[in-house]
C-alpha positions as CSV (number, residue, x, y, z in Angstrom):
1,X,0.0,0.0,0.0
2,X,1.7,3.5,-1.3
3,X,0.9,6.5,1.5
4,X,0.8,9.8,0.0
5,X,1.2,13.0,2.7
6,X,-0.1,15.9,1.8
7,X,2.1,18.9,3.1
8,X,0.4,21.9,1.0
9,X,-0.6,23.7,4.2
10,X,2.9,22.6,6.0
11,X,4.1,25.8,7.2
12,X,0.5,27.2,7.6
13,X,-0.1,26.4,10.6
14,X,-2.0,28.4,12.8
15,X,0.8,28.2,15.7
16,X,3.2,30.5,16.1
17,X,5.3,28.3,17.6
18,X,4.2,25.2,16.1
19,X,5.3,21.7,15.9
20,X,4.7,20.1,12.9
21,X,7.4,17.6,11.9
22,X,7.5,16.6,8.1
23,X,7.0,13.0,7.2
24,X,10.8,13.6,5.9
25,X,12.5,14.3,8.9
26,X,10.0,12.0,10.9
27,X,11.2,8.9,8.7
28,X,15.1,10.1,9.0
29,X,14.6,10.5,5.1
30,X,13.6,6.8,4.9
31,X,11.0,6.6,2.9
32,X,11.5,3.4,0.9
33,X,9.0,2.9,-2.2
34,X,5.7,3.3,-0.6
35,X,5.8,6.5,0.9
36,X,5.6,10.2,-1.3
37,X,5.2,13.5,-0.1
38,X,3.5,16.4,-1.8
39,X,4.3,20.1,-1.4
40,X,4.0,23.1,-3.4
41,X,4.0,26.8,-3.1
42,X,0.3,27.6,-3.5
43,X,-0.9,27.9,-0.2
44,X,2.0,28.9,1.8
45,X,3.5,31.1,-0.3
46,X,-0.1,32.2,-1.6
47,X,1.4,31.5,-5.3
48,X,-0.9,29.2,-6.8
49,X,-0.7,31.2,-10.1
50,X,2.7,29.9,-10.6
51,X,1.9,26.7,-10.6
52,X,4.8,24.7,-8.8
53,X,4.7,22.1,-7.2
54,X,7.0,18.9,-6.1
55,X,6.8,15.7,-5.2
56,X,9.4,14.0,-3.0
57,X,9.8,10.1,-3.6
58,X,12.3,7.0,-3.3
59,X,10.7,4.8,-5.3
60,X,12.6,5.0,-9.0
61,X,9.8,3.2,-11.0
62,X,7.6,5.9,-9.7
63,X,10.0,9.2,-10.1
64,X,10.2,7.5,-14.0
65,X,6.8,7.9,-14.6
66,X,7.0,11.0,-13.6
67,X,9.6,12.0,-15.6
68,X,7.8,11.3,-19.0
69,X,4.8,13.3,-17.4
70,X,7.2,16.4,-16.8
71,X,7.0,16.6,-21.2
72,X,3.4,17.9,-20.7
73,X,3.7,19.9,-17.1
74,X,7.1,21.2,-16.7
75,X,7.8,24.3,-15.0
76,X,10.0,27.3,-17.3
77,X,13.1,28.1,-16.7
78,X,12.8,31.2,-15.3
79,X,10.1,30.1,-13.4
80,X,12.6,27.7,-10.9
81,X,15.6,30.4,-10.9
82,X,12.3,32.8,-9.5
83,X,11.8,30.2,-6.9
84,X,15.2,28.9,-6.1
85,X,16.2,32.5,-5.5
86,X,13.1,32.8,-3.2
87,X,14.0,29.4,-1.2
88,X,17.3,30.2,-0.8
89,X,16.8,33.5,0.9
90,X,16.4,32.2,4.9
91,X,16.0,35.1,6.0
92,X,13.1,36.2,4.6
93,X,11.3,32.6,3.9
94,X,11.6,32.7,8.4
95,X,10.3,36.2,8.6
96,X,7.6,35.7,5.3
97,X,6.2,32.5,7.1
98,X,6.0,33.7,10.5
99,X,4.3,37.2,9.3
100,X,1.7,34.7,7.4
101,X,0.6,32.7,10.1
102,X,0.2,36.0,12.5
103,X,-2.1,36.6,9.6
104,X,-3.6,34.0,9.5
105,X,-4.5,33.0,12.7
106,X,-6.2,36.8,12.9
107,X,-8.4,36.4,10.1
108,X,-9.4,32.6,11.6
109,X,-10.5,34.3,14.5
110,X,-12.7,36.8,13.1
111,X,-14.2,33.9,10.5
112,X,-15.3,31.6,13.5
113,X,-15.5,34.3,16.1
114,X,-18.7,35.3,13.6
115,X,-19.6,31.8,13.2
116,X,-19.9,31.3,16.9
117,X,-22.1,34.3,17.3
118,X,-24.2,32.8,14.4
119,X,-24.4,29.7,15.9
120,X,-23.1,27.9,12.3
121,X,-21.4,24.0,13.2
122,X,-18.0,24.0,12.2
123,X,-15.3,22.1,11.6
124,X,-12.4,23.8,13.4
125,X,-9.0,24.0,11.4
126,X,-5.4,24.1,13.1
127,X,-3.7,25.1,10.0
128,X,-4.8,25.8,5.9
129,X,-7.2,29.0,4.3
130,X,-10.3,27.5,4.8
131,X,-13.1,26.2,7.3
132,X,-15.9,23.6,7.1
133,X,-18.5,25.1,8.4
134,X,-22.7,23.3,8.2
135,X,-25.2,25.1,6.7
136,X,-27.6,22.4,6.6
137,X,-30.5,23.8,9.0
138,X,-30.7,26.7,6.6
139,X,-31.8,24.7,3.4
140,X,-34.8,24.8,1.8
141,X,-34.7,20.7,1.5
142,X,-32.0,18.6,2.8
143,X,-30.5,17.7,-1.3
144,X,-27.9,19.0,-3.1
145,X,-30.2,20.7,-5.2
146,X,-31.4,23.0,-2.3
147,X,-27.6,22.9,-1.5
148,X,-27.6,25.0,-4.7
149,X,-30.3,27.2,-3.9
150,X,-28.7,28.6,-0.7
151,X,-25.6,28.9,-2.9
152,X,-26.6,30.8,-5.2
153,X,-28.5,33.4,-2.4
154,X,-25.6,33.8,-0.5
155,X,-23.7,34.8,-3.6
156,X,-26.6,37.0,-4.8
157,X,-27.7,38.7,-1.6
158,X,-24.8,38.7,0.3
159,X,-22.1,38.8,-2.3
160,X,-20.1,36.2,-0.6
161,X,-18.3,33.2,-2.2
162,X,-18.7,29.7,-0.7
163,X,-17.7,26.4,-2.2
164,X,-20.6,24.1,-1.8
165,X,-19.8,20.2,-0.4
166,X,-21.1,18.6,-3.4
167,X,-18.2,20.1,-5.6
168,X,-15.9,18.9,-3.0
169,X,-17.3,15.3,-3.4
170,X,-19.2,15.9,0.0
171,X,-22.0,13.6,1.1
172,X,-24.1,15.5,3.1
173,X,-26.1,18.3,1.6
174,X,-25.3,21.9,2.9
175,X,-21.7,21.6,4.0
176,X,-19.5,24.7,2.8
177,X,-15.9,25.6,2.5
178,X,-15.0,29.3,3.6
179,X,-12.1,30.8,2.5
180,X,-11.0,33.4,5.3
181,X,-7.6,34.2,3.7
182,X,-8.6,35.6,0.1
183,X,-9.5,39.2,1.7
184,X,-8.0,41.4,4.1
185,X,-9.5,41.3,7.9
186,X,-11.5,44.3,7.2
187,X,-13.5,43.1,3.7
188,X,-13.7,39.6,6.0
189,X,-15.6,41.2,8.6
190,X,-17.6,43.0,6.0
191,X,-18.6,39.2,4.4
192,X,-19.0,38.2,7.7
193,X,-21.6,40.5,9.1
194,X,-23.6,39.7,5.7
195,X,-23.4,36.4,5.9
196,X,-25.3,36.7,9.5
197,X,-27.7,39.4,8.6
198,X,-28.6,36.6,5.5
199,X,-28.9,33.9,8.2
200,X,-30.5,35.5,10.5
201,X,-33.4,36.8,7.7
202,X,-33.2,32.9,7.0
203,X,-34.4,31.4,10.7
204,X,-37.1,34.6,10.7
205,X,-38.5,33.9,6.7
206,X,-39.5,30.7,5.0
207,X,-37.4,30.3,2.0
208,X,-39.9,30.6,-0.9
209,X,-40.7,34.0,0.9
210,X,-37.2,35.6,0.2
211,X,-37.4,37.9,-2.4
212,X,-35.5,41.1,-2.7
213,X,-37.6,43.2,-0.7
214,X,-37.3,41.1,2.3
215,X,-33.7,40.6,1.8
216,X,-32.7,44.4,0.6
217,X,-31.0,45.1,3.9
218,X,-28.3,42.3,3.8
219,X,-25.7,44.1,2.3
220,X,-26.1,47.2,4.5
C-alpha cells in the first residue's frame, strides 16, 4: 500500500510556535518505495498562479513515470531560478512564514469568532485558508439541489463566495468551504456580518418567501 502525505498547508499552521514535523524528517529521510510526499508553493506562499509544485519520492519506477509526465507539465526556466532565489533566501522565507501565520490566525479568528455568534457548526481548522463550516439547518430541502439554492442566495444577496460540499465530493447536503484568507481582515468582517444578517433573515422567513424586498438590507 503506497501512503501519500499531503504537506500543501505545512508551514501554515496556525501556531506561532508550532510543531509540525514533516513525514521527511519524521522517517530520518527513509522513505522506501511506498511513501511520497506532496508540497508546493500555492498555499504557503499564496502563489498558486505559478503553478509549482513537487513531489518528494524514493521509489525510482515511480520518479520514471513521472519523468515522462514532466513533457506535458514542466515548469520554465525562469520560473525555478524565480523560486530557487526565493527558497534560498532564509532570512526572509523565516520572517515571510512567521508574518503569514500571525495573519492568518487573525483572520481565523474573526471567520469563526462570527460563526460562533451565528451559531453555524464547524469544523475547526489548526492550519490551511479555509473552514468547514454546516449550513444544513438553513436549506430549503436537505439535497444538493437546495444545497444549490442557498448557494446561489448567498452569492446574490450577500455577495459572498462559498464552495458548496457537493463540488468537493461531499455527502451530506449543505456543508461549505469558507475561505478566510482571500481578503483582508476588514472586507472579511464585512462578508462576515452579511453572511449573519442573510442567516439570521433565514431562521425569521421561510425560503420561498425571500425575495429582494425582504432581503434588501443584507448588504447594509
Amino acid at each position: 500500500m503506497h501512503t501519500i502525505v499531503d504537506e500543501i498547508y505545512a508551514l501554515s499552521t496556525h501556531k506561532i510556535d508550532h510543531d509540525f514535523q514533516s513525514v521527511i524528517r519524521v522517517m530520518d529521510n527513509q522513505l522506501g518505495d511506498d511513501v511520497h510526499m506532496l508540497w508546493a508553493l500555492s498555499k504557503d506562499f499564496g502563489s498558486s498562479g505559478l503553478r509549482i509544485g513537487t513531489v518528494y519520492s524514493q521509489n525510482e519506477t515511480f520518479l520514471e513515470a513521472l519523468g515522462n509526465l514532466n513533457i506535458f507539465s514542466g515548469i520554465s526556466h525562469p520560473m525555478q531560478a524565480m523560486t530557487a532565489e526565493l527558497l534560498i533566501d532564509d532570512t526572509f522565507v523565516d520572517a515571510f512564514l512567521e508574518e503569514a501565520r500571525q495573519r492568518l490566525c487573525h483572520s481565523y479568528e474573526i471567520c469563526v469568532l462570527k460563526l460562533e455568534e451565528m451559531v453555524i457548526p464547524f469544523i475547526p481548522a489548526e492550519a490551511g485558508i479555509f473552514v468547514y463550516i454546516d449550513l444544513s439547518s438553513l436549506l430549503p430541502e436537505r439535497t444538493f439541489e437546495g444545497e444549490q439554492r442557498l448557494c446561489n442566495l448567498i452569492t446574490d444577496y450577500a455577495h459572498v463566495v462559498l464552495t458548496p460540499g457537493e463540488s468537493q465530493r461531499e455527502r451530506t447536503p449543505g456543508m461549505f468551504r469558507l475561505c478566510y484568507a482571500w481578503v483582508s481582515p476588514q472586507v472579511l468582517e464585512i462578508a462576515m456580518e452579511r453572511l449573519s444578517k442573510l442567516v439570521a433573515r433565514l431562521r425569521k422567513i421561510d425560503f420561498e418567501d425571500l425575495n429582494d424586498e425582504s432581503l434588501s438590507s443584507v448588504l447594509y
